[in-house]
C-alpha positions in Angstrom: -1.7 136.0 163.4 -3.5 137.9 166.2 -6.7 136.9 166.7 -9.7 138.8 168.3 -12.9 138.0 169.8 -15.9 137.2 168.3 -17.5 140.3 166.9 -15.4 142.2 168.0 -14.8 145.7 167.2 -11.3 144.8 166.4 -12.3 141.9 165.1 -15.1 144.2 162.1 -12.4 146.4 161.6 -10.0 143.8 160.5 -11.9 142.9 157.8 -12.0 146.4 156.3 -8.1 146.9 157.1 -8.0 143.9 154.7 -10.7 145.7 152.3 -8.6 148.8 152.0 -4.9 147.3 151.6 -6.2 144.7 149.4 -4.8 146.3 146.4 -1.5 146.8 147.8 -1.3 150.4 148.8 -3.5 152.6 151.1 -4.6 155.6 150.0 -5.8 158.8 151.8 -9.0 158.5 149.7 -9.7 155.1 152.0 -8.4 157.1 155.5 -11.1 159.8 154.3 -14.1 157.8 153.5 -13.8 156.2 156.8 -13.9 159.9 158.4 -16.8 160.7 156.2 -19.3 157.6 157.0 -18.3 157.9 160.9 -16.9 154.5 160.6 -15.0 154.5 164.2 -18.2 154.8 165.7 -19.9 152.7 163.6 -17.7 150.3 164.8 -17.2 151.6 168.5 -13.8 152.5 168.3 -12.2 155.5 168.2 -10.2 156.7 165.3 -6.8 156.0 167.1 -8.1 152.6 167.9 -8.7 152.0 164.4 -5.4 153.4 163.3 -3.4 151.3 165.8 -5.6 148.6 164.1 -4.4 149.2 161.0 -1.0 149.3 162.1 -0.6 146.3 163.9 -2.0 144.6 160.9 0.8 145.6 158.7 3.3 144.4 161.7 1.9 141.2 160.9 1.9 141.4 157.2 5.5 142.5 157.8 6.3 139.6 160.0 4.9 136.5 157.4 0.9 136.8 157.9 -0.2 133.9 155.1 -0.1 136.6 151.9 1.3 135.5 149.1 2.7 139.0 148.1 1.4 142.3 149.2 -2.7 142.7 147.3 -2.9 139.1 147.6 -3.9 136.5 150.7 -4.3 133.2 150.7 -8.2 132.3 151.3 -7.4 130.4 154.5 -6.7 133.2 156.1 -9.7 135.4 154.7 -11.8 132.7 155.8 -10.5 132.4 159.4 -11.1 136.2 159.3 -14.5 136.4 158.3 -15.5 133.3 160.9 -14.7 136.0 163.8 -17.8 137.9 162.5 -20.7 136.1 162.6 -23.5 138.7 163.9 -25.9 139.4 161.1 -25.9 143.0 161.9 -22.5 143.6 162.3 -21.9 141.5 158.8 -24.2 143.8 157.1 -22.4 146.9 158.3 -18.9 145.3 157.4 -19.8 144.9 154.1 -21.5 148.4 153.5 -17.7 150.0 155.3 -16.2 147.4 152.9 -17.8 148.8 149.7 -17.5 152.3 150.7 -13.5 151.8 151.1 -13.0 149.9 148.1 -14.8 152.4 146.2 -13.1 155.3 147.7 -9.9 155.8 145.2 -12.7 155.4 142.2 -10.6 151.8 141.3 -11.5 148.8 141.9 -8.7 146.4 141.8 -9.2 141.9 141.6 -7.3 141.7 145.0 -10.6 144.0 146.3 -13.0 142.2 144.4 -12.2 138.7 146.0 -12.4 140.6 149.4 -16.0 141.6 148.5 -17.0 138.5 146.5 -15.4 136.0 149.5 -17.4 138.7 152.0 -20.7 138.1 150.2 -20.1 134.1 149.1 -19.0 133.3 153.0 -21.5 135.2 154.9 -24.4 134.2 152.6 -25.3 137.9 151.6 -25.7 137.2 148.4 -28.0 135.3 146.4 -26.8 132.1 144.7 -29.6 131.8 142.1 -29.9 134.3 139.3 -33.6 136.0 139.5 -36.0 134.9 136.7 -36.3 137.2 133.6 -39.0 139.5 133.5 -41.7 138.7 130.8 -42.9 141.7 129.0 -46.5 141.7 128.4 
């Protein structure tokens, strides 16, 4: 498994690699969305960085990465990727290109939803307590 360094461009767009071939296929729905939100820049790549990202990630899913088949990954290795990225910023950001990605195709499949929920649960972006009821006076 490559690894990059912390907060890292490479290391950001990893994550949404993951986010987008989470489901097992990528679709030009995902490519689209990225071209759409500016996400190279966001990231500060450019969009053949990003692409030989994406590549070299599915070298190493080709070459035994720790994925059980092709939409699912064992949690170890989510959890080693989301340690490289551990600016609050660049979290925040990851998640919102996340969303956007995983939205993209108008499907959300499980394999995507544990990226999300492991994004949110790991990074501590989401709240653990549900929010009181409301009273109605």
């Amino acid at each position: 498994m490559r690894t990059y360094p912390q907060n890292s461009p490479q290391s950001a767009a990893r994550i949404i690699i993951l986010a987008m071939l989470a489901d097992g296929h990528l679709s030009q729905s995902e490519l689209d969305i990225l071209e759409e939100c500016d996400a190279y820049r966001q990231l500060g790549l450019s969009r053949n960085d990003l692409h030989t990202l994406l590549h070299t990630f599915c070298e190493d899913l080709l070459t035994g990465l720790p994925w059980v088949d092709a939409s699912h990954f064992k949690p170890e290795a989510l959890q080693h990727w989301l340690e490289e990225v551990n600016d609050t910023e660049l979290r925040k950001k990851v998640l919102q290109l996340c969303a956007r990605v995983i939205e993209a195709d108008r499907h959300i499949a499980d394999a995507e939803c544990e990226v999300l929920v492991s994004l949110l649960q790991q990074w501590g972006l989401c709240c653990t307590k549900r929010p009181a009821k409301a009273q109605v006076i």
